[in-house]
N, C-alpha and C positions, 0 to 999 in steps of 0.2 A: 412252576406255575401250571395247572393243571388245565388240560382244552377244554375248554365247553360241551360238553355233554360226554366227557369221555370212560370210560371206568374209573379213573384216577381223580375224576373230577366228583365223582360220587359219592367214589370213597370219601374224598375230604369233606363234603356235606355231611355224610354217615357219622365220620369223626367229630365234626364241630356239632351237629345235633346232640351228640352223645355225652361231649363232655360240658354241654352247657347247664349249671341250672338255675338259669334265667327261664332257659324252654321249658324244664321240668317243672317247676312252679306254675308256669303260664297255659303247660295243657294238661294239666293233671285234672281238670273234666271232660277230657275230650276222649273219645273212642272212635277211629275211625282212619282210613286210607286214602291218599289221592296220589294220581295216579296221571303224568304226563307223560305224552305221544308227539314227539316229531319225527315227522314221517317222511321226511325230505331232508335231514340232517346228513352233513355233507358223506359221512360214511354210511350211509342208509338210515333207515327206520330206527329210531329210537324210543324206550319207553324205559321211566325209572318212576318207585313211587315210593310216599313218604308214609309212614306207619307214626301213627299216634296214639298211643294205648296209654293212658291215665299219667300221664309225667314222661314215660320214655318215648322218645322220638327216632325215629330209622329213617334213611333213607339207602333203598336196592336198586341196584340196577336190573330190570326187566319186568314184566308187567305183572300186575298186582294178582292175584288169587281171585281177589271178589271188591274191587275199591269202592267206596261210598259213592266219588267223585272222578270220575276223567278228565284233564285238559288235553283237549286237542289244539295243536297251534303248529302252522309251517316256523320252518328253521331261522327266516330272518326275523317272526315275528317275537320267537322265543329269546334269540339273542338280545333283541330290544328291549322286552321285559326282563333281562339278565345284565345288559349292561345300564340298567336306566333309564335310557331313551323315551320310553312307553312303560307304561304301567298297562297292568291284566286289565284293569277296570275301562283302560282306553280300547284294547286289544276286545276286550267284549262287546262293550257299545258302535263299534266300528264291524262286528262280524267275523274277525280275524281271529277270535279265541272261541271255540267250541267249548260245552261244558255237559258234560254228559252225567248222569246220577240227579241225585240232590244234596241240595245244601243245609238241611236240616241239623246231622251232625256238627256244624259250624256257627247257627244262629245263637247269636251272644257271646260269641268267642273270637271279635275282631283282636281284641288286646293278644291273642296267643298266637292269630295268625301273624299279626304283625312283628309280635317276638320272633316266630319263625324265620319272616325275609332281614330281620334284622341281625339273627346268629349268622346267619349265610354273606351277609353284607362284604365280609373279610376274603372273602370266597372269591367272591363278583369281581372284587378290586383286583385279582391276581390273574384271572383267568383270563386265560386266551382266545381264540378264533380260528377257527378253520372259514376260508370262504366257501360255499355250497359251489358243486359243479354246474356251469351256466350252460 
C-alpha cells in the first residue's frame, strides 16, 4: 500500500495511467501538464505532475518543466480530495485550492478528466497516511 504523496505512490499512478486505455482513448485530444504542490506534506514540500500528450498519460514526481496548470493545495486539503472527503471543486469554491495557469487546454475535456480520477480510483482505495507534523 503505497503513502500518499510518496515516490512509491507515484510510481503506481505512473503505472496505472500507463497501462490504462480507457485514459488513452479519453485524452487523445489533449496536450498539456498539471502540476501539484503541497507544501506542508508531512515530509516537506511536495510537487508531482501529470503529462498528457495525445493518449499517453505520465505521471513524475517533481515539478513540471513548464505546466499549463498548477494546483496548490495544504496537505490536509489534498488528502481530502484523495480520500473523498472533499472534492477539488469544493477545495476551490471554499479558497483552499489554488490554481495557477489556465484552463483552456481542458475546456471540453470533462469526460477525460474524469477518466483520469477514475483510473487512479484503485490507488485511493489502498493508500495510506502519514499525519502532518502538528
Amino acid at each position: 500500500m503505497p503513502e500518499f504523496l510518496s515516490p512509491e505512490w507515484v510510481t503506481a499512478l505512473d503505472s496505472a495511467a500507463r497501462d490504462s486505455v480507457e485514459l488513452r482513448a479519453a485524452t487523445a485530444d489533449i496536450a498539456a501538464t498539471v502540476q501539484q504542490v503541497v507544501p506542508d506534506a508531512p515530509n516537506g514540500a511536495v510537487h508531482y505532475h501529470v503529462t498528457i500528450d495525445h493518449g499517453q498519460v505520465y505521471v513524475h514526481a517533481g515539478p513540471a518543466e513548464s505546466p499549463d496548470l498548477t494546483l496548490l493545495v495544504d496537505y490536509d486539503v489534498a488528502r481530502a480530495i484523495n480520500d473523498g472527503t472533499t472534492t477539488a471543486q469544493l477545495a476551490l469554491a471554499s479558497g483552499r485550492l489554488k490554481i495557477k495557469g489556465g484552463m483552456a487546454s481542458f475546456v471540453g475535456h470533462e469526460r477525460a478528466l474524469a477518466a483520469i480520477g477514475d483510473i487512479f480510483g484503485e490507488i485511493r482505495a489502498t493508500t495510506t497516511y502519514r499525519e502532518p507534523p502538528t
